[in-house]
C-alpha positions as CSV (number, residue, x, y, z in Angstrom):
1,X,0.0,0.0,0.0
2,X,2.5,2.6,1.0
3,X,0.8,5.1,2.1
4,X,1.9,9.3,1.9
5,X,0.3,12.2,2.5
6,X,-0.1,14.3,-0.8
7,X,2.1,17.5,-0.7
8,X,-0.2,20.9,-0.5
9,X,0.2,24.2,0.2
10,X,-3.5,24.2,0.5
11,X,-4.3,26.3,3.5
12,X,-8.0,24.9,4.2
13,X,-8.4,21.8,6.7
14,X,-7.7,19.2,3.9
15,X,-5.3,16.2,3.6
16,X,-4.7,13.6,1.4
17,X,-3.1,10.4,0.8
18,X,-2.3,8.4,-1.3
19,X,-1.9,4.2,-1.8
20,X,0.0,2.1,-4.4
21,X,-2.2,-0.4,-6.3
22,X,-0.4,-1.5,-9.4
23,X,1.9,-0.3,-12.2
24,X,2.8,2.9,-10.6
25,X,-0.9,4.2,-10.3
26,X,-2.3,5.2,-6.7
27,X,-5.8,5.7,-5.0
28,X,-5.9,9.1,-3.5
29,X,-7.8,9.0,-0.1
30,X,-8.9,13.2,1.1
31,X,-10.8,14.5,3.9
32,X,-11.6,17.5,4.3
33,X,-13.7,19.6,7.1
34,X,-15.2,22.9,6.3
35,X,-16.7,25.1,8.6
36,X,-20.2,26.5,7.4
37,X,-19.1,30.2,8.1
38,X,-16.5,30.4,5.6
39,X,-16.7,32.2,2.6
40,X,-14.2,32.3,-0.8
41,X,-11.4,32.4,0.1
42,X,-11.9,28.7,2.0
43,X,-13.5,27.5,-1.4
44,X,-10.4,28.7,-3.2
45,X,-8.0,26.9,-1.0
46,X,-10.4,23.5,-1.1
47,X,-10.9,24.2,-5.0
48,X,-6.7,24.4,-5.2
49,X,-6.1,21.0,-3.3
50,X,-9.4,19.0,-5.2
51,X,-7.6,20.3,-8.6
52,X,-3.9,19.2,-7.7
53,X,-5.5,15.5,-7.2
54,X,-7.2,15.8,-10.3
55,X,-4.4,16.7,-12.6
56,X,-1.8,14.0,-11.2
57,X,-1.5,11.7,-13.9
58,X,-0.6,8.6,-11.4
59,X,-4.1,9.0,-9.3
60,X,-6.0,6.8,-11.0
61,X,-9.0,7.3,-8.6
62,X,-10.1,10.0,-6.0
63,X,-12.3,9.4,-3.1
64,X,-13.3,12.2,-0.9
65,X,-15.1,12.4,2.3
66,X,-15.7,15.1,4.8
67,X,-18.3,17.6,6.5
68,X,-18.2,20.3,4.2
69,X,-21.4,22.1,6.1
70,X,-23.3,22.3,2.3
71,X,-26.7,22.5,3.9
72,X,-28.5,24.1,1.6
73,X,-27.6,22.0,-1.5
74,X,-30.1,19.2,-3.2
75,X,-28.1,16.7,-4.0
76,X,-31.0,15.0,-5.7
77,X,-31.3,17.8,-8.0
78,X,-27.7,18.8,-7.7
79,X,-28.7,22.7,-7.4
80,X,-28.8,25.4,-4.5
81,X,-30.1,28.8,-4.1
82,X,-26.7,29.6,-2.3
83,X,-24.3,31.1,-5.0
84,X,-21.0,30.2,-2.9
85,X,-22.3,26.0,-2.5
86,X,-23.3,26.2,-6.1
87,X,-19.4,27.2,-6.8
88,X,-18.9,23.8,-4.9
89,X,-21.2,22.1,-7.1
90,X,-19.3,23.3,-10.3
91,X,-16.1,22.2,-8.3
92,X,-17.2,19.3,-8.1
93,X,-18.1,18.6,-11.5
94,X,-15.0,19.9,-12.9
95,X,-13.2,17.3,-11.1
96,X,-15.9,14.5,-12.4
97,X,-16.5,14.1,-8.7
98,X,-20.0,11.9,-7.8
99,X,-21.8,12.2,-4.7
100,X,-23.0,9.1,-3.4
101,X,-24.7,10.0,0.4
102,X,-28.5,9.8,-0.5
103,X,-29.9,10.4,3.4
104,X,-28.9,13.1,6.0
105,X,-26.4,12.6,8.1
106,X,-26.9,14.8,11.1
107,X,-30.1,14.8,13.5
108,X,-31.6,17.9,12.0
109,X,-32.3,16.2,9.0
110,X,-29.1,17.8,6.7
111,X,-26.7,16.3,4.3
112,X,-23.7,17.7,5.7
113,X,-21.1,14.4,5.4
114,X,-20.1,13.5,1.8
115,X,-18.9,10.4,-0.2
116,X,-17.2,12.4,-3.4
117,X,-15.1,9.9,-5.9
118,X,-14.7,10.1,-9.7
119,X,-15.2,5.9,-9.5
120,X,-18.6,5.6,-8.3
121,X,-18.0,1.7,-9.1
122,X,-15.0,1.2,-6.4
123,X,-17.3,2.2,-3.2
124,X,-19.6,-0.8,-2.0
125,X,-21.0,-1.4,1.6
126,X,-22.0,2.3,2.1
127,X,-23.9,2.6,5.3
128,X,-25.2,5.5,7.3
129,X,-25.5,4.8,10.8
130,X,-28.2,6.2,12.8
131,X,-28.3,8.8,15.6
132,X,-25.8,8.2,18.2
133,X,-25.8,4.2,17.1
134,X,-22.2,3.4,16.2
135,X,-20.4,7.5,17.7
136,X,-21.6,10.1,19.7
137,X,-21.8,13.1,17.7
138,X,-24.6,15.1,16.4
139,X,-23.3,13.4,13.3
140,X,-23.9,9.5,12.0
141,X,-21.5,7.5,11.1
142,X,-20.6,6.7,7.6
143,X,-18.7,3.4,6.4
144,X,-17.9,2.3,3.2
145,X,-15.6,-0.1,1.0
146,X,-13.3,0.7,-1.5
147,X,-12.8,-2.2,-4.4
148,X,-9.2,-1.8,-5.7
149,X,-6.1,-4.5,-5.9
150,X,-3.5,-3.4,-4.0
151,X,0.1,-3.3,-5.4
152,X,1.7,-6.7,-5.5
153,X,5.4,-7.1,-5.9
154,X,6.3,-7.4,-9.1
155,X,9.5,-6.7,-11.6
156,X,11.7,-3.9,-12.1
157,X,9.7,-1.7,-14.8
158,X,11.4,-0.4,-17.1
159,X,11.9,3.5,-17.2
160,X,11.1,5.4,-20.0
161,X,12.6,8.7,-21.1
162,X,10.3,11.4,-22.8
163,X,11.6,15.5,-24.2
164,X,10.1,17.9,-21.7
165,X,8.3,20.9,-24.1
166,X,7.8,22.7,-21.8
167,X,11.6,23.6,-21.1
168,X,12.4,23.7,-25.0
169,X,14.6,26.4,-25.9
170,X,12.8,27.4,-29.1
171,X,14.7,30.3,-30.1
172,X,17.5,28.6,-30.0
173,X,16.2,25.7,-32.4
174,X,14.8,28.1,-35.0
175,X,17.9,29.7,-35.0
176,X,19.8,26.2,-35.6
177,X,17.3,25.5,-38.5
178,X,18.1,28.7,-39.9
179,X,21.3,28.4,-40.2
180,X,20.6,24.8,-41.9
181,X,21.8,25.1,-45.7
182,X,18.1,22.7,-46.8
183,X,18.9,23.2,-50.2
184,X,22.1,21.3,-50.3
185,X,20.8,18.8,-47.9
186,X,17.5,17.9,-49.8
187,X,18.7,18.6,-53.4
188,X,19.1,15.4,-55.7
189,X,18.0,13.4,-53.2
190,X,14.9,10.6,-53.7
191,X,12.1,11.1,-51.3
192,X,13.2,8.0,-48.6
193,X,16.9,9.7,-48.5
194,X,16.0,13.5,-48.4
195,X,13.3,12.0,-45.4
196,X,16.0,10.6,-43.7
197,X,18.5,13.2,-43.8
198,X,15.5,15.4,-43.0
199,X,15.2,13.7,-39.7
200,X,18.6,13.7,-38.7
201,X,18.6,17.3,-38.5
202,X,15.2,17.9,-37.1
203,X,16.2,15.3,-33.8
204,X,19.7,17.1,-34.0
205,X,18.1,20.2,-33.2
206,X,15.9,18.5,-30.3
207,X,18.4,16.5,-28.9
208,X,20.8,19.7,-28.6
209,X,17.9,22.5,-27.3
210,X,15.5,19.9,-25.7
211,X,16.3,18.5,-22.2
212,X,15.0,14.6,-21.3
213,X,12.7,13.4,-18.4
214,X,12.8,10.0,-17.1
215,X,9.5,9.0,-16.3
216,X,9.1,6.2,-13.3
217,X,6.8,3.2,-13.2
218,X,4.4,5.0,-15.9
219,X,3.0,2.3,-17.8
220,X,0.5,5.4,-19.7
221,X,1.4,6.2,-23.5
222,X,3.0,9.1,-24.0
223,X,-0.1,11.2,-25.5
224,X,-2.3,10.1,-22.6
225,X,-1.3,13.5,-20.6
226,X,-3.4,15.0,-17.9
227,X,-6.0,16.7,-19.6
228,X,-7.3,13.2,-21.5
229,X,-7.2,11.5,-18.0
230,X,-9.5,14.2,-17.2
231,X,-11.6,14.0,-20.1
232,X,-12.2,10.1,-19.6
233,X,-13.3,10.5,-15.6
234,X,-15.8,13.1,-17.0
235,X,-16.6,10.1,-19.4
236,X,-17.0,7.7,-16.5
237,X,-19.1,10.5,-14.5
238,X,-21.8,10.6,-17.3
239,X,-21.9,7.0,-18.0
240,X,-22.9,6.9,-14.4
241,X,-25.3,8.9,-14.5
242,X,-26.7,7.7,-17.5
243,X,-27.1,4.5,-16.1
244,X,-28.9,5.7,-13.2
245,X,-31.3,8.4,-14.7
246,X,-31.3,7.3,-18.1
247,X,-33.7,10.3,-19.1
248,X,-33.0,12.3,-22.9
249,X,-31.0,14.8,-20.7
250,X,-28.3,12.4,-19.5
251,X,-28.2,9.7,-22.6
252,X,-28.2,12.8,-25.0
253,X,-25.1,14.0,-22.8
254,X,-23.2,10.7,-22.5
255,X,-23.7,9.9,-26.3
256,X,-22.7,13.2,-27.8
Protein backbone atom coordinates (compact mmCIF):
# COMPACT_ATOMS: atom_id res chain seq x y z
CA UNK A 1 0.00 0.00 0.00
CA UNK A 2 2.52 2.56 0.98
CA UNK A 3 0.85 5.14 2.11
CA UNK A 4 1.88 9.30 1.88
CA UNK A 5 0.32 12.16 2.52
CA UNK A 6 -0.09 14.30 -0.76
CA UNK A 7 2.05 17.53 -0.75
CA UNK A 8 -0.24 20.89 -0.48
CA UNK A 9 0.23 24.22 0.19
CA UNK A 10 -3.47 24.18 0.50
CA UNK A 11 -4.34 26.27 3.53
CA UNK A 12 -8.04 24.88 4.19
CA UNK A 13 -8.36 21.79 6.66
CA UNK A 14 -7.67 19.22 3.92
CA UNK A 15 -5.34 16.16 3.62
CA UNK A 16 -4.68 13.62 1.43
CA UNK A 17 -3.15 10.45 0.82
CA UNK A 18 -2.25 8.36 -1.26
CA UNK A 19 -1.87 4.22 -1.83
CA UNK A 20 -0.02 2.13 -4.37
CA UNK A 21 -2.23 -0.41 -6.25
CA UNK A 22 -0.38 -1.46 -9.37
CA UNK A 23 1.86 -0.33 -12.18
CA UNK A 24 2.82 2.94 -10.55
CA UNK A 25 -0.85 4.16 -10.25
CA UNK A 26 -2.35 5.15 -6.67
CA UNK A 27 -5.76 5.70 -5.02
CA UNK A 28 -5.95 9.10 -3.54
CA UNK A 29 -7.84 9.02 -0.05
CA UNK A 30 -8.89 13.20 1.07
CA UNK A 31 -10.81 14.51 3.89
CA UNK A 32 -11.63 17.53 4.30
CA UNK A 33 -13.74 19.64 7.09
CA UNK A 34 -15.23 22.94 6.32
CA UNK A 35 -16.74 25.09 8.56
CA UNK A 36 -20.16 26.45 7.45
CA UNK A 37 -19.10 30.24 8.08
CA UNK A 38 -16.51 30.37 5.59
CA UNK A 39 -16.66 32.18 2.59
CA UNK A 40 -14.18 32.25 -0.78
CA UNK A 41 -11.43 32.36 0.09
CA UNK A 42 -11.91 28.73 1.98
CA UNK A 43 -13.51 27.53 -1.42
CA UNK A 44 -10.42 28.68 -3.19
CA UNK A 45 -7.98 26.95 -0.97
CA UNK A 46 -10.42 23.55 -1.12
CA UNK A 47 -10.92 24.18 -4.97
CA UNK A 48 -6.74 24.37 -5.21
CA UNK A 49 -6.09 21.01 -3.29
CA UNK A 50 -9.36 19.01 -5.21
CA UNK A 51 -7.65 20.28 -8.59
CA UNK A 52 -3.90 19.23 -7.67
CA UNK A 53 -5.49 15.54 -7.19
CA UNK A 54 -7.19 15.82 -10.27
CA UNK A 55 -4.43 16.67 -12.63
CA UNK A 56 -1.84 14.01 -11.24
CA UNK A 57 -1.52 11.67 -13.92
CA UNK A 58 -0.57 8.57 -11.39
CA UNK A 59 -4.08 8.97 -9.34
CA UNK A 60 -6.00 6.84 -11.01
CA UNK A 61 -9.04 7.31 -8.55
CA UNK A 62 -10.09 10.01 -6.01
CA UNK A 63 -12.34 9.40 -3.10
CA UNK A 64 -13.32 12.23 -0.92
CA UNK A 65 -15.07 12.35 2.27
CA UNK A 66 -15.70 15.06 4.76
CA UNK A 67 -18.25 17.62 6.53
CA UNK A 68 -18.22 20.25 4.20
CA UNK A 69 -21.36 22.10 6.08
CA UNK A 70 -23.34 22.34 2.29
CA UNK A 71 -26.68 22.47 3.93
CA UNK A 72 -28.47 24.14 1.58
CA UNK A 73 -27.58 22.01 -1.49
CA UNK A 74 -30.12 19.20 -3.22
CA UNK A 75 -28.12 16.73 -4.00
CA UNK A 76 -31.04 15.01 -5.75
CA UNK A 77 -31.27 17.76 -8.01
CA UNK A 78 -27.74 18.76 -7.72
CA UNK A 79 -28.66 22.69 -7.39
CA UNK A 80 -28.85 25.35 -4.50
CA UNK A 81 -30.12 28.85 -4.09
CA UNK A 82 -26.73 29.63 -2.30
CA UNK A 83 -24.30 31.13 -4.99
CA UNK A 84 -21.01 30.15 -2.86
CA UNK A 85 -22.33 26.05 -2.52
CA UNK A 86 -23.35 26.19 -6.11
CA UNK A 87 -19.40 27.19 -6.84
CA UNK A 88 -18.87 23.79 -4.90
CA UNK A 89 -21.21 22.08 -7.10
CA UNK A 90 -19.28 23.31 -10.27
CA UNK A 91 -16.09 22.17 -8.31
CA UNK A 92 -17.21 19.33 -8.10
CA UNK A 93 -18.09 18.59 -11.50
CA UNK A 94 -14.98 19.92 -12.87
CA UNK A 95 -13.20 17.31 -11.08
CA UNK A 96 -15.92 14.51 -12.39
CA UNK A 97 -16.47 14.07 -8.70
CA UNK A 98 -20.04 11.90 -7.83
CA UNK A 99 -21.79 12.24 -4.71
CA UNK A 100 -22.97 9.06 -3.35
CA UNK A 101 -24.67 9.97 0.36
CA UNK A 102 -28.55 9.84 -0.51
CA UNK A 103 -29.86 10.44 3.42
CA UNK A 104 -28.95 13.13 6.00
CA UNK A 105 -26.45 12.61 8.09
CA UNK A 106 -26.86 14.76 11.15
CA UNK A 107 -30.05 14.83 13.50
CA UNK A 108 -31.56 17.87 12.02
CA UNK A 109 -32.26 16.24 8.99
CA UNK A 110 -29.13 17.80 6.70
CA UNK A 111 -26.68 16.26 4.34
CA UNK A 112 -23.66 17.71 5.69
CA UNK A 113 -21.12 14.44 5.42
CA UNK A 114 -20.10 13.49 1.81
CA UNK A 115 -18.88 10.44 -0.20
CA UNK A 116 -17.23 12.37 -3.41
CA UNK A 117 -15.09 9.87 -5.94
CA UNK A 118 -14.73 10.12 -9.69
CA UNK A 119 -15.17 5.93 -9.54
CA UNK A 120 -18.65 5.59 -8.31
CA UNK A 121 -17.98 1.72 -9.06
CA UNK A 122 -14.99 1.20 -6.43
CA UNK A 123 -17.28 2.24 -3.15
CA UNK A 124 -19.58 -0.77 -1.96
CA UNK A 125 -20.95 -1.39 1.60
CA UNK A 126 -21.99 2.27 2.09
CA UNK A 127 -23.86 2.58 5.33
CA UNK A 128 -25.22 5.49 7.33
CA UNK A 129 -25.51 4.78 10.79
CA UNK A 130 -28.25 6.18 12.77
CA UNK A 131 -28.31 8.81 15.63
CA UNK A 132 -25.84 8.25 18.18
CA UNK A 133 -25.76 4.24 17.09
CA UNK A 134 -22.19 3.43 16.17
CA UNK A 135 -20.45 7.52 17.65
CA UNK A 136 -21.61 10.06 19.68
CA UNK A 137 -21.78 13.07 17.73
CA UNK A 138 -24.62 15.10 16.37
CA UNK A 139 -23.33 13.41 13.30
CA UNK A 140 -23.90 9.48 11.98
CA UNK A 141 -21.50 7.52 11.08
CA UNK A 142 -20.58 6.71 7.57
CA UNK A 143 -18.72 3.37 6.35
CA UNK A 144 -17.94 2.33 3.20
CA UNK A 145 -15.56 -0.08 1.04
CA UNK A 146 -13.30 0.74 -1.55
CA UNK A 147 -12.77 -2.22 -4.38
CA UNK A 148 -9.21 -1.79 -5.71
CA UNK A 149 -6.14 -4.49 -5.86
CA UNK A 150 -3.54 -3.39 -4.05
CA UNK A 151 0.15 -3.33 -5.37
CA UNK A 152 1.73 -6.67 -5.48
CA UNK A 153 5.38 -7.08 -5.93
CA UNK A 154 6.32 -7.37 -9.13
CA UNK A 155 9.49 -6.67 -11.56
CA UNK A 156 11.67 -3.93 -12.10
CA UNK A 157 9.68 -1.67 -14.79
CA UNK A 158 11.38 -0.35 -17.14
CA UNK A 159 11.89 3.51 -17.22
CA UNK A 160 11.14 5.42 -20.04
CA UNK A 161 12.58 8.69 -21.07
CA UNK A 162 10.35 11.39 -22.75
CA UNK A 163 11.56 15.52 -24.22
CA UNK A 164 10.13 17.95 -21.72
CA UNK A 165 8.34 20.94 -24.14
CA UNK A 166 7.82 22.71 -21.80
CA UNK A 167 11.60 23.58 -21.07
CA UNK A 168 12.37 23.73 -24.99
CA UNK A 169 14.55 26.44 -25.86
CA UNK A 170 12.79 27.37 -29.07
CA UNK A 171 14.66 30.26 -30.14
CA UNK A 172 17.51 28.59 -29.95
CA UNK A 173 16.18 25.66 -32.38
CA UNK A 174 14.84 28.09 -34.98
CA UNK A 175 17.92 29.70 -35.03
CA UNK A 176 19.76 26.19 -35.60
CA UNK A 177 17.34 25.53 -38.51
CA UNK A 178 18.12 28.67 -39.90
CA UNK A 179 21.26 28.36 -40.19
CA UNK A 180 20.62 24.81 -41.88
CA UNK A 181 21.79 25.11 -45.74
CA UNK A 182 18.10 22.71 -46.83
CA UNK A 183 18.91 23.16 -50.22
CA UNK A 184 22.06 21.34 -50.26
CA UNK A 185 20.76 18.79 -47.85
CA UNK A 186 17.51 17.88 -49.78
CA UNK A 187 18.66 18.59 -53.45
CA UNK A 188 19.05 15.36 -55.74
CA UNK A 189 18.00 13.36 -53.23
CA UNK A 190 14.91 10.60 -53.73
CA UNK A 191 12.07 11.11 -51.32
CA UNK A 192 13.16 8.01 -48.60
CA UNK A 193 16.88 9.68 -48.47
CA UNK A 194 15.98 13.53 -48.45
CA UNK A 195 13.25 12.01 -45.38
CA UNK A 196 16.04 10.60 -43.68
CA UNK A 197 18.46 13.16 -43.77
CA UNK A 198 15.45 15.40 -42.98
CA UNK A 199 15.18 13.67 -39.74
CA UNK A 200 18.64 13.66 -38.66
CA UNK A 201 18.61 17.29 -38.54
CA UNK A 202 15.23 17.88 -37.08
CA UNK A 203 16.16 15.35 -33.75
CA UNK A 204 19.67 17.11 -34.01
CA UNK A 205 18.06 20.16 -33.18
CA UNK A 206 15.90 18.47 -30.33
CA UNK A 207 18.37 16.51 -28.86
CA UNK A 208 20.77 19.70 -28.56
CA UNK A 209 17.92 22.53 -27.27
CA UNK A 210 15.51 19.89 -25.65
CA UNK A 211 16.27 18.52 -22.19
CA UNK A 212 15.05 14.63 -21.29
CA UNK A 213 12.68 13.42 -18.42
CA UNK A 214 12.77 9.95 -17.09
CA UNK A 215 9.54 9.02 -16.34
CA UNK A 216 9.11 6.15 -13.26
CA UNK A 217 6.76 3.18 -13.20
CA UNK A 218 4.36 4.97 -15.90
CA UNK A 219 2.97 2.29 -17.82
CA UNK A 220 0.48 5.35 -19.67
CA UNK A 221 1.37 6.21 -23.55
CA UNK A 222 2.95 9.06 -23.98
CA UNK A 223 -0.10 11.20 -25.52
CA UNK A 224 -2.31 10.09 -22.59
CA UNK A 225 -1.30 13.50 -20.61
CA UNK A 226 -3.38 15.01 -17.87
CA UNK A 227 -5.98 16.70 -19.58
CA UNK A 228 -7.32 13.21 -21.53
CA UNK A 229 -7.20 11.48 -17.96
CA UNK A 230 -9.45 14.19 -17.20
CA UNK A 231 -11.63 14.03 -20.07
CA UNK A 232 -12.22 10.11 -19.65
CA UNK A 233 -13.28 10.50 -15.64
CA UNK A 234 -15.84 13.09 -16.96
CA UNK A 235 -16.60 10.11 -19.38
CA UNK A 236 -16.99 7.68 -16.49
CA UNK A 237 -19.10 10.54 -14.52
CA UNK A 238 -21.80 10.60 -17.29
CA UNK A 239 -21.89 7.03 -18.00
CA UNK A 240 -22.87 6.86 -14.38
CA UNK A 241 -25.32 8.87 -14.46
CA UNK A 242 -26.69 7.72 -17.52
CA UNK A 243 -27.15 4.47 -16.14
CA UNK A 244 -28.89 5.66 -13.25
CA UNK A 245 -31.26 8.37 -14.71
CA UNK A 246 -31.34 7.29 -18.13
CA UNK A 247 -33.72 10.29 -19.13
CA UNK A 248 -32.97 12.31 -22.85
CA UNK A 249 -30.99 14.81 -20.71
CA UNK A 250 -28.27 12.43 -19.55
CA UNK A 251 -28.20 9.73 -22.60
CA UNK A 252 -28.16 12.85 -24.95
CA UNK A 253 -25.06 14.02 -22.77
CA UNK A 254 -23.18 10.70 -22.50
CA UNK A 255 -23.73 9.94 -26.30
CA UNK A 256 -22.67 13.23 -27.79
Amino acid sequence: MNPKIVKSNSQAEILSISLDIAWGKKICLTTCYRVGTLGQENFSEINKHIDMISNTKSIKSHIVIGDFNLNAISWDQLSSSNNLQKDFLTMFENNCLTQLITRPTHYLGNTLDILLTDKPSIISNLNIGDHKEDVSSDHFSVSFQVLTNLVTKKGKQKKRKIYNFKKADWKAINEQFAKTDWNTILDGKDAQSAWSDFKIHIFSAINNHIPKITLKGVQNPPWFDSELHKLCLKKERLRMTYTEKRNQVHTKNFVR
